[in-house]
C-alpha atoms as one frame of an Amber mdcrd trajectory, in Angstrom:
protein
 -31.625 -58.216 -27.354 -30.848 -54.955 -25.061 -31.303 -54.811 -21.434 -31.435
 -51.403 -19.862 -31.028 -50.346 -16.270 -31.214 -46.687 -15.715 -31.961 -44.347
 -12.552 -32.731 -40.577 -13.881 -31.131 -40.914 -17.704 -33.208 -42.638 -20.168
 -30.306 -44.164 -21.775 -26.537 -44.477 -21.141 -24.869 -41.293 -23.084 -21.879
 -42.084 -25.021 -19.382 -40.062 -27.610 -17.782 -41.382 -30.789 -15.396 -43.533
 -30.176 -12.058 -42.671 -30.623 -11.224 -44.988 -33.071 -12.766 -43.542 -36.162
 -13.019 -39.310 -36.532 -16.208 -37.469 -35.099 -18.734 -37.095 -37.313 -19.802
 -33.767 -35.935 -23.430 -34.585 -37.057 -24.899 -34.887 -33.657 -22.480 -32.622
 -31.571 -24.415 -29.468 -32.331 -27.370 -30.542 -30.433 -24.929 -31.506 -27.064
 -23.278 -28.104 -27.002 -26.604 -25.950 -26.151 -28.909 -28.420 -24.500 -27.685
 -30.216 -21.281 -28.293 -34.159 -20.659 -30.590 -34.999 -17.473 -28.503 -36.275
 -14.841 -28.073 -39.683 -13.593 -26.809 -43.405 -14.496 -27.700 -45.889 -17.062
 -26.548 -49.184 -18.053 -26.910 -51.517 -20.924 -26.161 -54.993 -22.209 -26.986
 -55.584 -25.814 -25.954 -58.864 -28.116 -27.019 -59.284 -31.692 -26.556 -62.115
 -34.010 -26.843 -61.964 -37.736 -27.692 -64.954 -40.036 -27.381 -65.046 -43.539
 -26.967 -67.873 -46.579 -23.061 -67.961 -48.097 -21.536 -70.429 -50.295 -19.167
 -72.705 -48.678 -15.635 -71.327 -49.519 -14.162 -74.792 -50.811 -17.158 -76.011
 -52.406 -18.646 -73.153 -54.335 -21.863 -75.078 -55.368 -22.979 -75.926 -51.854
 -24.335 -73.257 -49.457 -25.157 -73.130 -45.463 -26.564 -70.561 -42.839 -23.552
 -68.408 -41.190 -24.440 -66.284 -37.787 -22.255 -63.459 -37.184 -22.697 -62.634
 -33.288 -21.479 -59.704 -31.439 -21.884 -58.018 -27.977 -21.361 -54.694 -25.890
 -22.160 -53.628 -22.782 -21.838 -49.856 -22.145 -23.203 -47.574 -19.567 -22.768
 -43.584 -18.592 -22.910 -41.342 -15.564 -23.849 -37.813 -15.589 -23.805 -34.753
 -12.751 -23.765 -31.626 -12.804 -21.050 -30.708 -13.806 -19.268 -33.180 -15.380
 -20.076 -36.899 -16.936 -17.852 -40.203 -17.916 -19.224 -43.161 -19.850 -17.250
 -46.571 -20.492 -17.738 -48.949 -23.178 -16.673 -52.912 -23.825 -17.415 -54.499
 -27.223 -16.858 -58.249 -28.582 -17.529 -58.477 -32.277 -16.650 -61.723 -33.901
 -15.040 -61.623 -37.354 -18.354 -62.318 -39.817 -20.067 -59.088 -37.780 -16.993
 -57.344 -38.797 -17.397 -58.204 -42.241 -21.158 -58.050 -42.299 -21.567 -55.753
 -44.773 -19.488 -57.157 -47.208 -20.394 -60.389 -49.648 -17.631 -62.435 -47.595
 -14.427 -62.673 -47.218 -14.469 -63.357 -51.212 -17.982 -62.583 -52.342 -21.058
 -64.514 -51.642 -18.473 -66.686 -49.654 -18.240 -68.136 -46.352 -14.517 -68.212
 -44.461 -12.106 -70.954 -45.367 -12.786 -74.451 -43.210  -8.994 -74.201 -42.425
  -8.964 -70.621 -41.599  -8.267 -69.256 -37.970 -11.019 -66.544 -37.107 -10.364
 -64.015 -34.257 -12.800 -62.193 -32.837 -12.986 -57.927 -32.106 -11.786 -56.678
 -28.323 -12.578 -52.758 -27.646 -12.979 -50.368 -25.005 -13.117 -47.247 -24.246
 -13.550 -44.679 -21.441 -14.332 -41.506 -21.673 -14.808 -37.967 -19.899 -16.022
 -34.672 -19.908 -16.684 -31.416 -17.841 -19.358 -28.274 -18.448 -17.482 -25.089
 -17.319 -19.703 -22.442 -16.649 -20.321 -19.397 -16.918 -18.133 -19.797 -19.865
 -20.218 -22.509 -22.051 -16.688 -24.650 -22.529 -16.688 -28.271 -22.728 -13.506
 -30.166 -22.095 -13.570 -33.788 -23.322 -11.269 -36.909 -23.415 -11.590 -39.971
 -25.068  -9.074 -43.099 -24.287  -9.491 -46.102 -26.120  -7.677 -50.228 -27.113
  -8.498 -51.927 -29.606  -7.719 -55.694 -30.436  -8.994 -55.803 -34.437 -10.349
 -58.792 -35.673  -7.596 -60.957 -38.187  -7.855 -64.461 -39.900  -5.507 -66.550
 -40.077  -4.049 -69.321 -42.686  -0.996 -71.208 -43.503   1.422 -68.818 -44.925
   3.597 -69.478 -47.788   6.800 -70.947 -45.670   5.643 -74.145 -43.903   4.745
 -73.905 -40.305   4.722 -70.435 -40.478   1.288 -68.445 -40.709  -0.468 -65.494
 -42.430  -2.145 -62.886 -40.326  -4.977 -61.065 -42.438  -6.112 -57.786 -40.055
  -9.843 -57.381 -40.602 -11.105 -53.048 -39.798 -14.397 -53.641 -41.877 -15.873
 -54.663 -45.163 -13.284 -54.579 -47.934 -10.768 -53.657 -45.622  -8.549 -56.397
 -45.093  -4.280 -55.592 -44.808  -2.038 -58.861 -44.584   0.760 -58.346 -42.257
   4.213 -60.328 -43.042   4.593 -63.515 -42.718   4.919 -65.032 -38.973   3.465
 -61.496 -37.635   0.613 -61.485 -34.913  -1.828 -58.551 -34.389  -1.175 -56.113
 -32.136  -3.565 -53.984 -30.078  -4.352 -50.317 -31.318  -4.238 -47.106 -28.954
  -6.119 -43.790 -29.636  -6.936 -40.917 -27.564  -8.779 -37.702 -28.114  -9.001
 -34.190 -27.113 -11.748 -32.180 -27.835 -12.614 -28.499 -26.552 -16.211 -27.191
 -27.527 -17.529 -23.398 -26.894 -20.744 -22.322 -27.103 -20.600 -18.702 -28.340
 -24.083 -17.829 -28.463 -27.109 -19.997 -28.840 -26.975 -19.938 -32.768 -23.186
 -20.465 -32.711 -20.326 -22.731 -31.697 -16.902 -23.749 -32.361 -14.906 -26.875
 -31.965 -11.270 -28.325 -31.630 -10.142 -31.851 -31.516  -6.621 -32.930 -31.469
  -6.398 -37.235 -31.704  -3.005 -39.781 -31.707  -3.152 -43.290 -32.784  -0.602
 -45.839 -32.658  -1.471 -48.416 -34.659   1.735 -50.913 -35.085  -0.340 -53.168
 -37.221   0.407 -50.857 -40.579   1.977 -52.646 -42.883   3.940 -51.335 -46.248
   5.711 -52.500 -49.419   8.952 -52.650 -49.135  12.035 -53.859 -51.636  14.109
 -56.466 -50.641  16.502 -59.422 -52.174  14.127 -61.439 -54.594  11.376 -58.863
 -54.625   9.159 -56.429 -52.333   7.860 -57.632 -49.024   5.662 -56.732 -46.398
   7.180 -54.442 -43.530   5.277 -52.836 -40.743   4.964 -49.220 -41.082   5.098
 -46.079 -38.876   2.140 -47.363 -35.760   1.767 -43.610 -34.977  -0.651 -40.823
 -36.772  -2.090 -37.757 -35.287  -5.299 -35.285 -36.376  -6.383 -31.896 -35.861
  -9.711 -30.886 -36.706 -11.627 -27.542 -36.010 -15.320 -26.991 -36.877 -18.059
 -24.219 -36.625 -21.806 -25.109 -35.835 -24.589 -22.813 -37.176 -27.935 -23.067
 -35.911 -30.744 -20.877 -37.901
């Protein structure tokens, strides 16, 4: 279900967020041919059903829904435009295109499931006569984790959860912690058949986790939270 409010726009206008790199595939078309001012405003919840085997007993099946929900909305002048966004996704939309947590499985009875918490906000600015567009994207993210008894009694096992068949395990007693990213992008319209790009991003992620050694073995260690891109790109329109 989507509800839409919306005064001049036809829909709110929104960038990639900055938690996964552009894909570049629709920026092409933003770089030559301006919005239509105004506001929008939307609210839209899903929730996804489908038939998994219970994780304990293999032969027995049930339904499992997988809700999640956003609301989002954009503003757009002149000159410049901003647009915010606010997303719950609970742990089976996160793995929803995946077979399970272990295929064709449901999550364990005894399992702790945490749900998906993002925002982000971003800006941007159209500075004529030059054709240069300034953009910034700021962004938190709480990822989704489950959450068992760990090997040491008392003490539990945080699994992270980014997407289908990417699950980390962070060591033993460790809770999630909220990702930061940010990105800067600069785009310049040369002519009307050609443009060029730059965008610089930072992420500090402190739920990395490596394999280190230690007495009786390797263990689990966090790793360095922070990471930084650069990417340029060249649009040609014929």
């Amino acid at each position: 279900m989507r509800l839409l409010w919306h005064r001049g726009a036809p829909e709110p206008e929104l960038a990639a967020e900055p938690f996964r790199p552009p894909t570049l595939r629709d920026e092409a078309e933003l770089l030559e041919a301006p919005r239509p001012g105004g506001l929008a405003l939307a609210i839209e919840g899903v929730t996804l059903v489908r038939r998994l085997r219970d994780f304990e007993v293999p032969e027995r099946s049930g339904l499992s829904a997988s809700p999640a929900l956003g609301i989002y909305g954009s503003a757009r002048g002149r000159r410049a435009a901003v647009h915010l966004v606010a997303t719950w996704r609970s742990l089976a939309f996160v793995l929803r295109n995946a077979e399970g947590l272990v295929e064709g499985s449901g999550l364990p009875a005894r399992a702790l499931a945490r749900s998906e918490l993002a925002a982000w906000l971003g800006v941007s600015a159209t500075l004529l006569p030059w054709h240069l567009v300034p953009s910034l994207e700021l962004g938190c993210l709480l990822p989704a984790v489950l959450q068992t008894q760990g090997a040491l009694p008392g003490v539990l096992q945080t699994f992270v959860v980014r997407g289908p068949g990417q699950i980390e395990a962070l060591p033993l007693g460790a809770e999630r912690l909220p990702i930061l990213a940010g990105r800067v992008g600069f785009r310049l319209q040369l002519s009307a058949a050609f443009a060029l790009g730059l965008f610089a991003s930072y992420e500090h992620d402190a739920n990395r986790v490596r394999l280190a050694s230690r007495a009786g073995g390797a263990a689990r260690v966090f790793a360095t939270p922070s990471s930084a891109r650069l990417l340029a790109a060249a649009w040609s329109r014929f």
